[in-house]
FIZAZA-467566 format. One line per 4 residues: number of its first residue (from 1); their letters; for each residue x, y, z of C-alpha. Coordinates in nm, 2 decimals. Layout:
N
NUM) A) X Y Z; ...
***
This chain:
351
1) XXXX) 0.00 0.00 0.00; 0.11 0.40 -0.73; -0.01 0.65 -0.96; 0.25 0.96 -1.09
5) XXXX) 0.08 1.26 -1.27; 0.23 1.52 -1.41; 0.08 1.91 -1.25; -0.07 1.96 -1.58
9) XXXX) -0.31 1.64 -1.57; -0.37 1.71 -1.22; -0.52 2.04 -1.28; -0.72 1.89 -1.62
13) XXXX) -0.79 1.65 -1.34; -0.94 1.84 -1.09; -1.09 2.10 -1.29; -1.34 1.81 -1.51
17) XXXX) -1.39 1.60 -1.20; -1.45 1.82 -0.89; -1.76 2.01 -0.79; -1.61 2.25 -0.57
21) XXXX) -1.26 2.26 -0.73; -0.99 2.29 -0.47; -0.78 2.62 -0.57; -0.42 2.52 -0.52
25) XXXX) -0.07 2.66 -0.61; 0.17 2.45 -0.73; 0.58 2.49 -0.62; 0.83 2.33 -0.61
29) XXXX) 0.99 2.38 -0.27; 1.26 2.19 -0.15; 1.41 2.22 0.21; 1.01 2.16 0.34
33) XXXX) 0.93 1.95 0.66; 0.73 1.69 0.57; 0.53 1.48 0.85; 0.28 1.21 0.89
37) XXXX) 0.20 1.08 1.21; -0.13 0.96 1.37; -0.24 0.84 1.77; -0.54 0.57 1.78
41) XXXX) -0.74 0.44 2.04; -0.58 0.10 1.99; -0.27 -0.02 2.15; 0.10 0.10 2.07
45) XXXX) 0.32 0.15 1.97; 0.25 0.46 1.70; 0.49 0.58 1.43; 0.53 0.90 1.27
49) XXXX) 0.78 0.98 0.97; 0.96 1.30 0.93; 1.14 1.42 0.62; 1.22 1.76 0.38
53) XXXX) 1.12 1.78 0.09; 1.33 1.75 -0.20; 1.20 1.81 -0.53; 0.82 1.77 -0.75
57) XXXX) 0.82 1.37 -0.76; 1.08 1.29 -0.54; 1.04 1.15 -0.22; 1.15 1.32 0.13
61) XXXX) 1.47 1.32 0.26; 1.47 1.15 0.62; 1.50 1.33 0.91; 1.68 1.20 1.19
65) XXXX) 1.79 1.31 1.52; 1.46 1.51 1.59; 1.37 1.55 1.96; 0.95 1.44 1.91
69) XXXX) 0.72 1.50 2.23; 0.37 1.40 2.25; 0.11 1.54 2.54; -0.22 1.47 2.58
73) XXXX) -0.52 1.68 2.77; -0.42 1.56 3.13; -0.04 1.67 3.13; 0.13 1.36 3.02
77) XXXX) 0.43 1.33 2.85; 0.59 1.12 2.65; 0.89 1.10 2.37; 0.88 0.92 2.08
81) XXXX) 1.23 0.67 1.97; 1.41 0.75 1.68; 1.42 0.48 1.46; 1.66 0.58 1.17
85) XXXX) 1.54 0.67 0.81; 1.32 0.94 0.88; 1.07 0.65 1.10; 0.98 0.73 1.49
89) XXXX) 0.79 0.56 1.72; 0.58 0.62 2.04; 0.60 0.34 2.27; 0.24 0.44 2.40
93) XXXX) 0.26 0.37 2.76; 0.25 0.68 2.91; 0.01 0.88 2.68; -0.24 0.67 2.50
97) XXXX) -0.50 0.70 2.27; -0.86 0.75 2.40; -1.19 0.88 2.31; -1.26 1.25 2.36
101) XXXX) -0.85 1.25 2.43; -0.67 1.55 2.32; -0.31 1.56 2.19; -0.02 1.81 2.10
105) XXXX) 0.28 1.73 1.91; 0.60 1.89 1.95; 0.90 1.90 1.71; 1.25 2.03 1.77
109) XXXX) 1.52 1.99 1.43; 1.85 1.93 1.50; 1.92 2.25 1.39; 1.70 2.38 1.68
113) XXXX) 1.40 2.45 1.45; 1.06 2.43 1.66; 0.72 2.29 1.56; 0.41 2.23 1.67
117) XXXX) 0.04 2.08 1.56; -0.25 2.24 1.69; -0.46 2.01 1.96; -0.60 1.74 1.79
121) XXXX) -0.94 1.57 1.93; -1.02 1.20 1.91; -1.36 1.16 1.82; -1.59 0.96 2.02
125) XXXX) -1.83 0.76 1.78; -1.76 0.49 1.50; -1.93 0.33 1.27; -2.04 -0.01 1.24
129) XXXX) -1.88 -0.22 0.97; -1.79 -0.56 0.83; -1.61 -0.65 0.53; -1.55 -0.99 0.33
133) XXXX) -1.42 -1.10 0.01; -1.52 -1.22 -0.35; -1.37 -1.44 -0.64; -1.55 -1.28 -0.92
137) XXXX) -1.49 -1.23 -1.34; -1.48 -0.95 -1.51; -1.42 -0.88 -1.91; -1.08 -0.70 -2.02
141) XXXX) -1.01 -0.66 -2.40; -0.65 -0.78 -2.44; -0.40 -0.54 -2.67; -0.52 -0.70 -2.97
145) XXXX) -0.89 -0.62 -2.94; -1.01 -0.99 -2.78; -1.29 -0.98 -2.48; -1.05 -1.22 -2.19
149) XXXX) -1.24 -1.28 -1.89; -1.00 -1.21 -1.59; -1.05 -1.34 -1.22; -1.05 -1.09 -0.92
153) XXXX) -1.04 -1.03 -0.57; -1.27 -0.82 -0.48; -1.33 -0.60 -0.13; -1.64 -0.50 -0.02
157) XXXX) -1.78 -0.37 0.28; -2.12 -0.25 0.50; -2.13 0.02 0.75; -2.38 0.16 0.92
161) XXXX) -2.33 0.54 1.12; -2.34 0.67 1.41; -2.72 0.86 1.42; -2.55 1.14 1.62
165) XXXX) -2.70 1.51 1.54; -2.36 1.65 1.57; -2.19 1.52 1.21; -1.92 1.26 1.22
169) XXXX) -1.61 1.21 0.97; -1.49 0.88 0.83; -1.19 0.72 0.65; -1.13 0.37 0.55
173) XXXX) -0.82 0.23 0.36; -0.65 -0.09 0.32; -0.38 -0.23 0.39; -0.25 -0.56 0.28
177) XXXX) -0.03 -0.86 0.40; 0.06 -1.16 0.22; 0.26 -1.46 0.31; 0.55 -1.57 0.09
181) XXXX) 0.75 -1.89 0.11; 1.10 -1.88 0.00; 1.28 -2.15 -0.27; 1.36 -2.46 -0.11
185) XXXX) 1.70 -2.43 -0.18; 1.91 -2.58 -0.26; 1.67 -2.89 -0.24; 1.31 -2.88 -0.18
189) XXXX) 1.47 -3.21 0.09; 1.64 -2.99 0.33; 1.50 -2.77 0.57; 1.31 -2.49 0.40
193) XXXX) 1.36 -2.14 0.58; 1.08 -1.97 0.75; 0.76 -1.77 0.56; 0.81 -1.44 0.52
197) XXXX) 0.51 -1.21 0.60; 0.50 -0.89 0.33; 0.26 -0.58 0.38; 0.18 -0.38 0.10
201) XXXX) 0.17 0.01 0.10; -0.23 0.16 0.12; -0.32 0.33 -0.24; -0.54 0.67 -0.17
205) XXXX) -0.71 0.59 -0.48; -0.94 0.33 -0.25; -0.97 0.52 0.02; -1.31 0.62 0.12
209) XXXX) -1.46 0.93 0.35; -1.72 1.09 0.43; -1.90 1.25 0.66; -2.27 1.12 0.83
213) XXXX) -2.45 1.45 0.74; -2.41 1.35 0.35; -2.65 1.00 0.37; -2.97 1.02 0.50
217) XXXX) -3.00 0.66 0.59; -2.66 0.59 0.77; -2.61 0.30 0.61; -2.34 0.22 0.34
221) XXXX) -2.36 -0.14 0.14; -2.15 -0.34 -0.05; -1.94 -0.07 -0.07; -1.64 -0.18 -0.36
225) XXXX) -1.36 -0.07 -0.16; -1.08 -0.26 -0.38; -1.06 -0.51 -0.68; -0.71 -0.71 -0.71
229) XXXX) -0.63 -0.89 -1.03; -0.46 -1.23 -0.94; -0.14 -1.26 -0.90; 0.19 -1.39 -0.72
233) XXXX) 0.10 -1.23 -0.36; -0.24 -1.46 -0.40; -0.04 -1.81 -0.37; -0.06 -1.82 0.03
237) XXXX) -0.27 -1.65 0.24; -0.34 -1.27 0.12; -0.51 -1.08 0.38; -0.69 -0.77 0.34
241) XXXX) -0.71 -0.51 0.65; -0.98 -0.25 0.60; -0.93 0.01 0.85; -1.20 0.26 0.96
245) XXXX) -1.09 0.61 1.12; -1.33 0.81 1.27; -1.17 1.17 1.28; -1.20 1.54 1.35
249) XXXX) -1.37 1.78 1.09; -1.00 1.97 1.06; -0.85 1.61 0.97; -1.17 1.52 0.73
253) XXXX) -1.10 1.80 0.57; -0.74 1.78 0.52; -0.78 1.41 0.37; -1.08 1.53 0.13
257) XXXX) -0.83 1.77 -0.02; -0.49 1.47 -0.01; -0.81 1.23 -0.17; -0.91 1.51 -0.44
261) XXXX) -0.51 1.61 -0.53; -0.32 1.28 -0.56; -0.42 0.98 -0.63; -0.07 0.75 -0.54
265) XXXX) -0.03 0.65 -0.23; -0.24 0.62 0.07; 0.02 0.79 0.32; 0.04 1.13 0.37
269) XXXX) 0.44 1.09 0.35; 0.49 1.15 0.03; 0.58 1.39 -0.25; 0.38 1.72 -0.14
273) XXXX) 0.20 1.83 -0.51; 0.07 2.15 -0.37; 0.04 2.41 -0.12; -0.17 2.19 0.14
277) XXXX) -0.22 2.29 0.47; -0.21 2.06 0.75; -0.22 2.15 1.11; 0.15 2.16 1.21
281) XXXX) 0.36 2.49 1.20; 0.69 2.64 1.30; 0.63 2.82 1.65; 0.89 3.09 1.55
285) XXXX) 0.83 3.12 1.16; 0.42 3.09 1.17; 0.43 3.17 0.77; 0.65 2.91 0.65
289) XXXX) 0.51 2.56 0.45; 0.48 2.25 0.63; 0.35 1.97 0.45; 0.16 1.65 0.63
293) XXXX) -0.06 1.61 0.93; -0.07 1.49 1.28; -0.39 1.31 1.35; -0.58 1.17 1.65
297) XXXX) -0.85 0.91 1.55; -1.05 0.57 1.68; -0.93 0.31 1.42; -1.17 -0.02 1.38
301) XXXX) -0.96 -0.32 1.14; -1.13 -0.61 0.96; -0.96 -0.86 0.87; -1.04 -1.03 0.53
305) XXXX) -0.82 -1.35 0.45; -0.82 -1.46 0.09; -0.68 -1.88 0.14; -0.52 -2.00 -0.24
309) XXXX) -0.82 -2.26 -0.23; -1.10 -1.99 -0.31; -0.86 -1.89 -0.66; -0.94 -2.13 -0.97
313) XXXX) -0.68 -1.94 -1.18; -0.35 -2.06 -1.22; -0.06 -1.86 -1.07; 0.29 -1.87 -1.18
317) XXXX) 0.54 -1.95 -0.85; 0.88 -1.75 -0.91; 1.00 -1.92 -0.61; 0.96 -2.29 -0.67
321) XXXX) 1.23 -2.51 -0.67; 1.32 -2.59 -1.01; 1.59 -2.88 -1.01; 1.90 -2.87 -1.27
325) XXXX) 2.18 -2.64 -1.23; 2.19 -2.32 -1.35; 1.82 -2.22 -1.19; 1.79 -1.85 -1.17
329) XXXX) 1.57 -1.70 -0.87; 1.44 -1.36 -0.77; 1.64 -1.24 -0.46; 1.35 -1.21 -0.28
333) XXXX) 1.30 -1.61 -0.31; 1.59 -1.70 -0.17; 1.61 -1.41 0.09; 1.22 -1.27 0.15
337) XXXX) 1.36 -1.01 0.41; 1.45 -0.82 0.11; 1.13 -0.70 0.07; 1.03 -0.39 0.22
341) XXXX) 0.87 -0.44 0.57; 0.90 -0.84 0.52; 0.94 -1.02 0.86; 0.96 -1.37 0.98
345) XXXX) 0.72 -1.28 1.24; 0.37 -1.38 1.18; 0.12 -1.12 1.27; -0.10 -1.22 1.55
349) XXX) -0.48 -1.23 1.36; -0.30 -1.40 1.02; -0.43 -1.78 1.05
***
């Protein structure tokens, strides 16, 4: 859990698709801090990343060595750990994440440079959801003109919200996690190494909000959140995690605005494509541009595990042992850790 466009598309974009277009002002600053960091109501610990930004379509440059302080409503205090490569994290047990909780995040550079969010509120209602899964067909026309029916994965889900007068503001995205078994090598007789356990990066261009004031009803159903053509990540288990965020109006509309600009990834950390403003700022330069968002928000996950047995299409294994010599592999098959965020370590609701 990606999409590149150039500005030019982005504005054709914007301007044929939105019904309140979104005046923006595109620069290309580079020197920028760059943040995304969230508290929930679930356990931690929670992470926040923290870069500059360097250029139209290039990632952040890390930050490291920041001094990062959260407090919430009642005095509390706690640092976050610096993990290297721009990545922090709050171990969570002095200030935690609860509903109606208030939280203020404090930044000092290296280089003495001082920021600060406003106070964040985590809202108190959520919405009622499930989610599941479905095998289906659909009809793609290959390059040379021929109908091919293609099998799917596809995400759904029902919600129903909260009947509150006051409105409330939703988000769900995805994540994903697949498990990956490495060759057998260099004989499918010895001892085969460990699964590796792979997430995959959230894509903004499934994510879905809203806020209760817009449907009548309160209900949402079978809501398409994602469809997945089959592939290699499909051979094990492949599960799904739809997470709901209930969140503030100011963060609502911060996200409307990330939802209605870029349409890449579904993490705030990324290359800024305009002017957006987000609710952190430097205490002693007030005017200057800081890109990304803090956010305090209740998060609800379903997991939805796709098995290999519910997937009638065949599906090419790089990483089966192939006897002879000579046999070329992908890294990754004969070392999974390469993958970005792979990990021995099998996540505690994967079955």
């Amino acid at each position: 859990m990606k999409f590149k466009f150039s500005y030019f598309c982005l504005f054709i974009l914007l301007f044929i698709t939105c019904k309140d277009p979104y005046s923006i002002r595109v620069t290309e600053i580079i020197g920028s801090l760059v943040i995304d960091g969230q508290i929930t109501d679930g356990p931690g610990p929670y992470l926040l990343q923290l870069g500059k930004t360097s250029g139209i379509l290039k990632p952040p440059t890390p930050v490291t060595g920041a001094k990062i302080m959260l407090t919430d409503d009642s005095g509390h205090q706690e640092s976050y750990k610096d993990l290297g490569k721009g990545n922090y994290q709050l171990p969570g047990l002095i200030v935690k994440g609860v509903k109606g909780g208030k939280y203020l995040l404090d930044i000092v550079l290296p280089e003495g440079s001082h920021y600060q969010s406003t106070q964040e509120v985590m809202p108190a209602l959520q919405a009622n959801d499930s989610a599941w899964f479905k095998v289906e067909k659909i009809t793609v026309v290959s390059s040379e003109g021929i109908p091919v029916q293609r099998e799917v994965v596809n995400i759904y889900m029902t919600a129903i919200l909260p009947t509150s007068e006051t409105p409330s503001y939703f988000r769900w995205s995805m994540d994903e996690v697949y498990r990956l078994y490495e060759t057998c090598f260099p004989s499918p007789f010895h001892n085969c190494p460990p699964p590796c356990y792979v997430p995959l990066p959230v894509s903004s261009s499934k994510l879905q909000i809203l806020q209760t004031t817009d449907y009548a009803n309160k209900q949402l159903s079978n809501i398409l959140l994602q469809s997945n053509e089959i592939n290699s990540t499909f051979l094990s288990k492949h599960y799904f995690n739809v997470n709901q965020f209930s969140m503030s109006k100011s963060t609502y509309d911060y996200w409307k605005k990330v939802q209605q600009l870029v349409e890449r990834t579904g993490s705030i950390f990324d290359t800024p494509p305009a002017n957006l403003p987000g609710n952190i700022h430097n205490v002693n330069a007030p005017t200057e541009i800081v890109f990304g968002y803090f956010e305090a928000s209740l998060q609800r996950v379903n997991h939805v595990g796709v098995a290999r047995g519910y997937i009638q299409s065949d599906i090419f294994d790089e990483c089966l042992f192939r006897p002879g010599f000579g046999a070329v592999y992908q890294t990754y098959c004969l070392n999974c850790l390469t993958l970005v965020g792979s990990t021995h370590t099998q996540p505690s609701w994967f079955e």
